[in-house]
N, C-alpha and C positions, 0 to 999 in steps of 0.2 A: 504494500500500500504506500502511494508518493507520502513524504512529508516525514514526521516523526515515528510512523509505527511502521513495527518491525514481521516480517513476513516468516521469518525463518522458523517451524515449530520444532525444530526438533531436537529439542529437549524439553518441549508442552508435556507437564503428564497429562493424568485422565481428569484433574479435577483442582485445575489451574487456576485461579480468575485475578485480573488485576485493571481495577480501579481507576481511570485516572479523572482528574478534573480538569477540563480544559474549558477555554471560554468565559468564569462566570456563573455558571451553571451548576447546582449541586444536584446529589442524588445522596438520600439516605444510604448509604449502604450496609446501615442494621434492619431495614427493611427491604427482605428479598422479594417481597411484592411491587417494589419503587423500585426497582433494583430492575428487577423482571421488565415493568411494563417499560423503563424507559429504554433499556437494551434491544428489545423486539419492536416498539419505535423509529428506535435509530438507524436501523440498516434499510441496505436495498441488498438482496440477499447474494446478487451477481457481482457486486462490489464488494462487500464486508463481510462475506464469508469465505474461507479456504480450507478447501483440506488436503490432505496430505500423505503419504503413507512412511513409514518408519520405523526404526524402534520403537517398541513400549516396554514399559515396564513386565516383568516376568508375570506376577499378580495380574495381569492385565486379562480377565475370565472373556474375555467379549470378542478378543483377536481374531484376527482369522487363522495367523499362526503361531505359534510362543514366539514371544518375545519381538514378536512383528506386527503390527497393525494401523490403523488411520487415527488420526488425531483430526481435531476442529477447531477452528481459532476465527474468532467474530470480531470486528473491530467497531462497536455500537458507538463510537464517539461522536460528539458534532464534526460535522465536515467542514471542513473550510475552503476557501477559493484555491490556494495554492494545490487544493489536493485534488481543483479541477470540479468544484462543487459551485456552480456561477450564481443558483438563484437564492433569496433571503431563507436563512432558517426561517421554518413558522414558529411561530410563539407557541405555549403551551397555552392549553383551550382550559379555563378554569371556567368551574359552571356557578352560574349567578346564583346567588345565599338561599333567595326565594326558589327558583327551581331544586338546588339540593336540599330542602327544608322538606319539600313533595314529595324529592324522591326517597327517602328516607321517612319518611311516614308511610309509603307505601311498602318498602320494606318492613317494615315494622305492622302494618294491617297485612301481610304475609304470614306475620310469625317469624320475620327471619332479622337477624342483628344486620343493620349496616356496615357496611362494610366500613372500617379504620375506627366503630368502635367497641 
């Protein structure tokens, strides 16, 4: 991937993840719910996904042969021009007080807890 991130996975194990903040922009990353939506968000999956085949670890139950198998490496960050990304990030879509008020009561005339609490 052009710019600061790095292509090469191999030495990714099976259960890697790393964080960054770029932009501005936070993300919980004690919430794997916030964590989740804004990673699956972020990509277009022809761009920000690679896989690869390689070594893996021995442990590695899933392989197709010991000690050999695919890895996957996602790059969910904001994109920026240099990386060939030309048109404006969109802002994130936060829902008006009064409509999450609704939706949330009708969560709640469900029987079921809203969600975050």
């Amino acid at each position: 991937m052009p710019g600061s991130h790095e292509r090469d996975l191999g030495h990714a194990g099976r259960h890697v993840y790393q964080v960054h903040h770029r932009g501005g922009h936070d993300v919980n990353v004690h919430d794997s719910g916030e964590v989740a939506w804004k990673a699956l968000n972020h990509i277009d999956p022809e761009r920000d996904i690679q896989l690869t085949l390689g070594p893996v670890d021995q442990l590695e139950h899933a392989s197709r042969l010991p000690n050999f198998g695919s890895k996957m490496g996602i790059d969910a960050t904001r994109k920026w021009p240099t990386e060939g990304f030309t048109r404006a990030w969109p802002d994130e879509i936060v829902m008006d007080p009064e409509v999450k008020k609704k939706v949330d009561n009708l969560w709640t005339s469900l029987g079921l807890k809203p969600p975050g609490n």
